[in-house]
Legacy VTK file of the C-alpha trace (Angstrom):
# vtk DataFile Version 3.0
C-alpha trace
ASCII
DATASET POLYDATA
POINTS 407 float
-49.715 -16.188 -26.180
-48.508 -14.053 -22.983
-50.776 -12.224 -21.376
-50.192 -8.867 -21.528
-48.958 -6.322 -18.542
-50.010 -3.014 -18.033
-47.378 -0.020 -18.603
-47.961 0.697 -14.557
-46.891 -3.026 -14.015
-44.342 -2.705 -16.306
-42.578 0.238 -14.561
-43.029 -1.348 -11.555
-41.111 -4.564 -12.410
-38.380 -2.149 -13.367
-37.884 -0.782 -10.555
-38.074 -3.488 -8.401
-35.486 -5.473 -10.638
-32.847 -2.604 -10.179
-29.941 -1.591 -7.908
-28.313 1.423 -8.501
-24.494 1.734 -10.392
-21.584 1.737 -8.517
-20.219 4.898 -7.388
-17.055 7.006 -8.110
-15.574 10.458 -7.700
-15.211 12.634 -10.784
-13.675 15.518 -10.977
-16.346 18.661 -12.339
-15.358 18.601 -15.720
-16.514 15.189 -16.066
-19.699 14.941 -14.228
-22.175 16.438 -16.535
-25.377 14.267 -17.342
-24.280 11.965 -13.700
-26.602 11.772 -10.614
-25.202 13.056 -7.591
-25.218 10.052 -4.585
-25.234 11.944 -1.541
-26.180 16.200 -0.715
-23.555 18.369 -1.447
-22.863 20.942 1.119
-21.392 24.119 0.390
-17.445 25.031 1.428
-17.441 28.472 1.705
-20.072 31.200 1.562
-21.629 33.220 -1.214
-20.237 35.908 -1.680
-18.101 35.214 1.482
-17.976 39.198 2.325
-20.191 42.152 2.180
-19.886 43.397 -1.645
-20.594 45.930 -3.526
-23.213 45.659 -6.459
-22.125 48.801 -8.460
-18.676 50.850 -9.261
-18.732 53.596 -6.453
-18.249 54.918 -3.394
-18.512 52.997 -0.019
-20.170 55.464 2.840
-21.037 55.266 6.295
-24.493 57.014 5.390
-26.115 59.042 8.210
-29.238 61.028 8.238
-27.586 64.461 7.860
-26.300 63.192 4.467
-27.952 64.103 1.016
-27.197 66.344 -1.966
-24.196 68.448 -1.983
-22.733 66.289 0.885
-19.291 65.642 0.538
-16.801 63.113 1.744
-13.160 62.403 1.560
-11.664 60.143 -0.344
-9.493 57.553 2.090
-8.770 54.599 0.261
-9.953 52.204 -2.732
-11.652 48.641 -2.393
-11.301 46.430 -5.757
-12.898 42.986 -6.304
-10.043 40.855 -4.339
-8.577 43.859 -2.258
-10.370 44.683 0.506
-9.557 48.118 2.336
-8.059 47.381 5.528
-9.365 50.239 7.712
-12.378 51.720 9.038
-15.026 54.365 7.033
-16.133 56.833 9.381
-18.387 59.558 9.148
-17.662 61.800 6.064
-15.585 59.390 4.572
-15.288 57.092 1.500
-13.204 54.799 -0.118
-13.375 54.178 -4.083
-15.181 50.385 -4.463
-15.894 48.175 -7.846
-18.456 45.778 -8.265
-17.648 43.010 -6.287
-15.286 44.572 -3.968
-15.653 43.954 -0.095
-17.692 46.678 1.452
-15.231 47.989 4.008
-15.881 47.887 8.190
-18.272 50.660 8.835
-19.797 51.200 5.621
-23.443 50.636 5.060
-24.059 51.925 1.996
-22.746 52.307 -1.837
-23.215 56.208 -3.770
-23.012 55.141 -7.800
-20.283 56.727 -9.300
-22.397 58.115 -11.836
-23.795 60.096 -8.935
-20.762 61.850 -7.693
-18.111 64.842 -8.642
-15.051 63.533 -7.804
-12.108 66.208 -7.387
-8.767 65.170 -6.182
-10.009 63.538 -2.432
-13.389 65.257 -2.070
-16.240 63.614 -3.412
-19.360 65.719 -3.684
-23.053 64.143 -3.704
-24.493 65.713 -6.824
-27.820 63.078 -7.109
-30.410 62.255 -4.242
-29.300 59.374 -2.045
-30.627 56.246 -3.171
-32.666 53.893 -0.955
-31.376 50.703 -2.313
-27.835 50.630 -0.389
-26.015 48.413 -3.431
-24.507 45.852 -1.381
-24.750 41.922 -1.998
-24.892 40.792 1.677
-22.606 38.000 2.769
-24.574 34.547 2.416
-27.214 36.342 -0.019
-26.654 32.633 -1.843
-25.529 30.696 0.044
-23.690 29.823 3.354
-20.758 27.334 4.146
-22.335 24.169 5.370
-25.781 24.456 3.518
-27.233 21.856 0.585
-26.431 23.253 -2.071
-27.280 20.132 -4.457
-29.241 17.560 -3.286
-28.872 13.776 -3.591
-30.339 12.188 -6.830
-29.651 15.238 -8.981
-29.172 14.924 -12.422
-25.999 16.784 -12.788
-26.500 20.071 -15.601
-24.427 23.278 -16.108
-26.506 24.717 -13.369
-25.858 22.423 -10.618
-22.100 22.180 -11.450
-21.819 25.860 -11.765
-23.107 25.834 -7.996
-20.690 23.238 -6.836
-18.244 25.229 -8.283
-19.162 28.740 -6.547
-19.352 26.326 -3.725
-15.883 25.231 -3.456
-16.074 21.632 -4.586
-13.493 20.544 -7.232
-15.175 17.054 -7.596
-18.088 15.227 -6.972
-19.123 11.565 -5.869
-21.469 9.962 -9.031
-23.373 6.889 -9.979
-21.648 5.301 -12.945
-23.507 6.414 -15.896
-24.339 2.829 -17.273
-23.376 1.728 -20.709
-25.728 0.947 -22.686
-25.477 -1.271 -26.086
-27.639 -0.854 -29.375
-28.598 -4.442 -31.492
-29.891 -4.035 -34.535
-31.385 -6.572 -35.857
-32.385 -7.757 -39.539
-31.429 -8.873 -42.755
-33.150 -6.393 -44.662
-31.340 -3.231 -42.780
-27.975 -1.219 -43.826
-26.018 1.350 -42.151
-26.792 4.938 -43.094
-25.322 6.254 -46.129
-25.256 2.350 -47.805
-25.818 1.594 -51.288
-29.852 0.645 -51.009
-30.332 -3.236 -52.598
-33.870 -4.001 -53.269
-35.822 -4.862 -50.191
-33.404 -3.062 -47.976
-34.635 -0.531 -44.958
-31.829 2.152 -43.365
-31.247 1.161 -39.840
-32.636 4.897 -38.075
-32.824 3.689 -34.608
-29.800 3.594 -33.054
-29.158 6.907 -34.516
-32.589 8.348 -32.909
-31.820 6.328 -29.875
-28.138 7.169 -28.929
-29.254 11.309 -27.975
-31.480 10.311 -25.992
-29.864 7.500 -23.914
-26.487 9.972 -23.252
-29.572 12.649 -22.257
-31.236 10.571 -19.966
-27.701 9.546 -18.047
-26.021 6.529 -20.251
-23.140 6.299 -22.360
-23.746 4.493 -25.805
-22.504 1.575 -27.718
-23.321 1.201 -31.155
-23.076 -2.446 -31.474
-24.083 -2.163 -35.195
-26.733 -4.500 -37.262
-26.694 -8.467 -36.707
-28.016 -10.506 -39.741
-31.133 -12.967 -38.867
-28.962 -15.416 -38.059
-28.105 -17.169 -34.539
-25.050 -17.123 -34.605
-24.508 -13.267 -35.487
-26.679 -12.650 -33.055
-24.365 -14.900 -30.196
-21.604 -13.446 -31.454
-23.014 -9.557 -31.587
-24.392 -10.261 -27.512
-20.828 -11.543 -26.972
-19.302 -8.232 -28.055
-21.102 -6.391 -25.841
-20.038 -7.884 -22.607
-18.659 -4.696 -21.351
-22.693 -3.246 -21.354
-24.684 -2.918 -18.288
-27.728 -2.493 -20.291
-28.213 -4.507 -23.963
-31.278 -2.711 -25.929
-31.890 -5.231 -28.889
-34.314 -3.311 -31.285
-36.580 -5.554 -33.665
-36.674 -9.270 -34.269
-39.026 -9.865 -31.087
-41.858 -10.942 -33.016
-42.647 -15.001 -33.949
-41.912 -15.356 -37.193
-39.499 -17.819 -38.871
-36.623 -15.485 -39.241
-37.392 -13.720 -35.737
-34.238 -15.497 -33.487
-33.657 -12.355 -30.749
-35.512 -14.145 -28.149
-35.073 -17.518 -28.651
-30.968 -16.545 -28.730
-31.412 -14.354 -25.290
-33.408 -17.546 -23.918
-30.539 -19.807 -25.045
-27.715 -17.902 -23.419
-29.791 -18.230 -20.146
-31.353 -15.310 -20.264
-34.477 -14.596 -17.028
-37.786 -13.230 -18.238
-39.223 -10.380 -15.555
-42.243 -9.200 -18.685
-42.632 -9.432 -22.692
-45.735 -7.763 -23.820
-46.991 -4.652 -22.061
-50.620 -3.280 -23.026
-48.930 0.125 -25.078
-49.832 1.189 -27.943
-47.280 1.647 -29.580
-45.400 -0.898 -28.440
-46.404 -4.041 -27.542
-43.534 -6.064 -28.153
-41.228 -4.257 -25.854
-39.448 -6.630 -23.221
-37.336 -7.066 -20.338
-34.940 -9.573 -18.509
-31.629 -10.274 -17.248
-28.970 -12.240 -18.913
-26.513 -13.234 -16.263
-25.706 -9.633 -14.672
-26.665 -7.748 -17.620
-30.340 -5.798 -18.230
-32.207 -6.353 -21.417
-34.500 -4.195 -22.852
-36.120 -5.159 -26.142
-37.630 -2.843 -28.247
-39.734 -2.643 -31.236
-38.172 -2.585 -34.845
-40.551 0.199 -35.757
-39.180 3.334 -35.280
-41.851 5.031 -33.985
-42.517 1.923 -31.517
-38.420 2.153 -30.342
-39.213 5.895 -29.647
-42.034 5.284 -27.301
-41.164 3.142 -25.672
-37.702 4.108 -24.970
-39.180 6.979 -23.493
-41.449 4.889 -21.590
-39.199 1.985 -20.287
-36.160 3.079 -21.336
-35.189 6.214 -19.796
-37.210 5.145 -16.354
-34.666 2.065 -16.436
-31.573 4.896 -16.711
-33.217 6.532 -14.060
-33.302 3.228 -11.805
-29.471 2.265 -12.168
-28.249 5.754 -11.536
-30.678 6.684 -8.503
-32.382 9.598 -10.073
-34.640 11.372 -8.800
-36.084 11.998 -12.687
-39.002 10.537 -13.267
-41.315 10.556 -16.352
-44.251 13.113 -15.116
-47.585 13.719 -16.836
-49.140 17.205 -17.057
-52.088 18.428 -17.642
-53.391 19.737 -21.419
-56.693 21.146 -22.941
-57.182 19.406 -25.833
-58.226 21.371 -29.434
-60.037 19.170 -31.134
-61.779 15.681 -30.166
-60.379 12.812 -29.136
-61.269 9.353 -29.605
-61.837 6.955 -26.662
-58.977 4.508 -25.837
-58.923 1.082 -26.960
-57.879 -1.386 -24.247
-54.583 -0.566 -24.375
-52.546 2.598 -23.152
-52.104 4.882 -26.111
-49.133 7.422 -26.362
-49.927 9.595 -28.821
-47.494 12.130 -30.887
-48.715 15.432 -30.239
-47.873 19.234 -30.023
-48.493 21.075 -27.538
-48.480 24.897 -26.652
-48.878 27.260 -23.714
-51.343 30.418 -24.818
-51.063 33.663 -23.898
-52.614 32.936 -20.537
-50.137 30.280 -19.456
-52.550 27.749 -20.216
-51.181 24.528 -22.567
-53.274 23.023 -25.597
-52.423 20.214 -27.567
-53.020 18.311 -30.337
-52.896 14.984 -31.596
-50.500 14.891 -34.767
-52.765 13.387 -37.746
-50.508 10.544 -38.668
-49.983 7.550 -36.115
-48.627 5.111 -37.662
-45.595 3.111 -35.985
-43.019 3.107 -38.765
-43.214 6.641 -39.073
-40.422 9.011 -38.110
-41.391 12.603 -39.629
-44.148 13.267 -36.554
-41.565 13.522 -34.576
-40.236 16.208 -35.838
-42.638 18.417 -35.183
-44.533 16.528 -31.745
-43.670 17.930 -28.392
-45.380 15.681 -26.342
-47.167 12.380 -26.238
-50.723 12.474 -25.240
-51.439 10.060 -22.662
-54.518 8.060 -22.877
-55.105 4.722 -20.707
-56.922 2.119 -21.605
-60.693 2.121 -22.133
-60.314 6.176 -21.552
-63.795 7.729 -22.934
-63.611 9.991 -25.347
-62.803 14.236 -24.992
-64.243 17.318 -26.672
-61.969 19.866 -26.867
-61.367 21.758 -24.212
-61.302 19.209 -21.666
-58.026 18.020 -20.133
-55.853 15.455 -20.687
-52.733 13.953 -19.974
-49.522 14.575 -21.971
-45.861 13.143 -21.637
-43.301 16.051 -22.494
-40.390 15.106 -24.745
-38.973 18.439 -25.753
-39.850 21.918 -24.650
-43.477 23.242 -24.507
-44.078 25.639 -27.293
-45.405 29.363 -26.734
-48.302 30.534 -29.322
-47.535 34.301 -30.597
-49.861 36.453 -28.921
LINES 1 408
407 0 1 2 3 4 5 6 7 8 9 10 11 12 13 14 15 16 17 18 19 20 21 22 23 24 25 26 27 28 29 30 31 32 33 34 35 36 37 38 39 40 41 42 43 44 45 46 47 48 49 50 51 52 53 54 55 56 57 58 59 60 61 62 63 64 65 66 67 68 69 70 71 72 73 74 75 76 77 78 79 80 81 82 83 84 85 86 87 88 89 90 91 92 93 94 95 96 97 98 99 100 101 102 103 104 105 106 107 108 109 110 111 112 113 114 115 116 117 118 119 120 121 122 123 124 125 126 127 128 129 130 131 132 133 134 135 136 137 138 139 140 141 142 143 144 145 146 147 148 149 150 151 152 153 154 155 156 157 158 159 160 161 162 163 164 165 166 167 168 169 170 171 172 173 174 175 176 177 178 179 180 181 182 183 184 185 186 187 188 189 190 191 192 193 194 195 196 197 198 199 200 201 202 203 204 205 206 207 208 209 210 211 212 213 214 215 216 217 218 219 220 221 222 223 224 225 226 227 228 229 230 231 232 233 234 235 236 237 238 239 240 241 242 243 244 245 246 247 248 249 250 251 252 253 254 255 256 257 258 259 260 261 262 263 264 265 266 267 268 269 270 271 272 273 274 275 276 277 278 279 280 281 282 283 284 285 286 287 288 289 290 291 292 293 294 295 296 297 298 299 300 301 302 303 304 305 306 307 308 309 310 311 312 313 314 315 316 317 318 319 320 321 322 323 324 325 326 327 328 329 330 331 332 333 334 335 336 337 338 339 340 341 342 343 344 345 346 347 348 349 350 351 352 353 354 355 356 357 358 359 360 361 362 363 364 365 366 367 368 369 370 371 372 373 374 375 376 377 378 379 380 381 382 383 384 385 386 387 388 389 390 391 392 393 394 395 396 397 398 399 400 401 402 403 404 405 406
């Protein structure tokens, strides 16, 4: 039997085993979920003039000014038409929100704070001290990182290259990555149900998350316990940088995965890492392509694509993403670990003080899907971890948004 690895040794081997996609230039309406190779530095500046924050009146404001003070009316400013002269004293010219401020005006009256008749403008509010205008550069200026290297491209970031000028971006490849089922006993979704037979969930759970965590999917469909189906179902998939076969890693007689991968000429880096769930997760190369075998379980694919998985994304396109424990106060005992690490479905919740809580969900079991549902989080443990009462802290793994308890 192989000895097993530790998750930490694991993640390591990874890494080391990994050089990052190619690279190519996208234009921004195709760069969403890519990692960005090299800072991006702003083209212009933000906003690139003086603008006003409100519909007014642009003023050179002096001391004698306040209520009752009037001014004549000289020009307008709209957004994209800046006044070409000069405000001087007693003078204003009619600006929108994000109009340029003209040259010598320092300050914006609100409209609502006027009486406009024909040219005069009369003061009829208190001057306010806030002076309503965005400052050139207030967000940025032309030559500054906007978006730095290794970012995983969202709306956000886009929206800021964007503002920024940029029309397209230079991206790691997002790295294709193909789903094997494997097993006589499973049928597609939606199948008549023979006796015996299991639905094949995983790819289905599996596919969000890969194109989430920076890969594009192939659904290579279910291969039948049988070496050749299995040849043939690797040879399909010759256009993946990444081949995730899911079950059929254990010994038994109808359990050919590994012996097929081995046969093709496939290189061992680990099989067997210390998890719970999990243990019969493993990874290789066959020829230039990465192999990443998980569990047939579905709860055991989950983890561990979470685990392995997503940091193996996160190699090949050179993000900086990384999969971060926080700290949690538990709410109810915990056992101690057994010698293995234990991820453990939980939910948790930030109270009313910012603080987060969590708890275990009752039911562990591996080929259970419905926890998820409702867990959060997995609650870290490592191996031979003693015991905790609640309150004391603990690790957890975020997988979806922390939850906020009504107060």
């Amino acid at each position: 039997m192989a000895k097993l690895i530790s998750v930490e040794t694991a993640l390591k081997a990874i890494q080391q085993a990994c050089k990052p996609m190619a690279t190519t230039t996208l234009p921004l309406t195709q760069i969403d979920g890519h990692v960005l190779v090299k800072d991006a530095l702003a083209k212009t500046t933000l906003p690139p003039l003086d603008a006003s924050a409100m519909d007014g009146y642009a003023v050179k404001l002096e001391t004698h000014h306040g209520l009752g003070s009037k001014f004549t009316l000289i020009g307008e400013a709209p957004a994209g038409a800046p006044y070409q002269g000069k405000v001087g004293p007693d003078q204003t010219v009619r600006i929108f929100t994000g109009g340029a401020v003209p040259d010598g005006a320092n300050h914006v009256i609100m409209q609502e704070n006027v009486e406009a008749n024909g040219t005069t403008i009369t003061l009829t509010e208190p001057i306010s001290k806030v002076s309503h205008i965005r400052r050139s550069g207030i967000d940025f200026k032309k030559g500054q990182v906007i978006v730095k290297a290794k970012t995983h491209l969202d709306a956000y970031a886009i929206a800021l290259l964007a503002a920024a000028n940029h029309s397209e971006a230079e991206v790691y490849r997002r790295p294709k990555i193909a789903l094997i089922a494997n097993g006589d006993e499973l049928v597609e979704p939606g199948q008549n149900m023979p006796s015996g037979a299991v639905v094949s969930s995983n790819p289905y759970g599996l596919a969000p998350l890969i194109k989430a965590w920076g890969g594009d999917v192939i659904l290579a469909g279910i291969s039948r316990d049988d070496p050749k189906a299995i040849k043939d179902q690797i040879a399909s998939c010759a256009d993946a940088d990444i081949l995730v076969p899911v079950g059929g890693a254990s010994v038994g007689d109808h359990d050919y995965m590994r012996p097929v991968f081995t046969e093709l000429g496939y290189t061992k880096i680990f099989e067997k890492v210390a998890v719970k769930p999990g243990k019969p997760v493993w990874f290789g190369k066959l020829n230039k392509q990465y192999v990443m075998g998980l569990p047939g379980n579905p709860a055991s694919a989950l983890v561990t694509a979470h685990v392995f998985l997503k940091p193996l994304i996160e190699a090949l396109t050179n993000s900086n993403a990384s999969n971060k424990t926080i700290f949690a106060r538990t709410t109810e005992p915990i056992k101690a670990a057994t010698w293995r690490a234990e991820y453990i479905r939980a939910t948790a919740h930030v109270d009313d003080r910012g603080i987060v809580n969590v708890t275990p969900i009752p039911r562990q079991d591996s080929s259970l899907l419905t926890p998820f549902l409702t867990a959060n989080c997995f609650l870290v443990r490592g191996p031979e971890t003693h015991a905790a009462d609640t309150g004391d802290l603990v690790k957890i793994l975020p997988i979806k948004p922390l939850l906020r308890l009504k107060v």
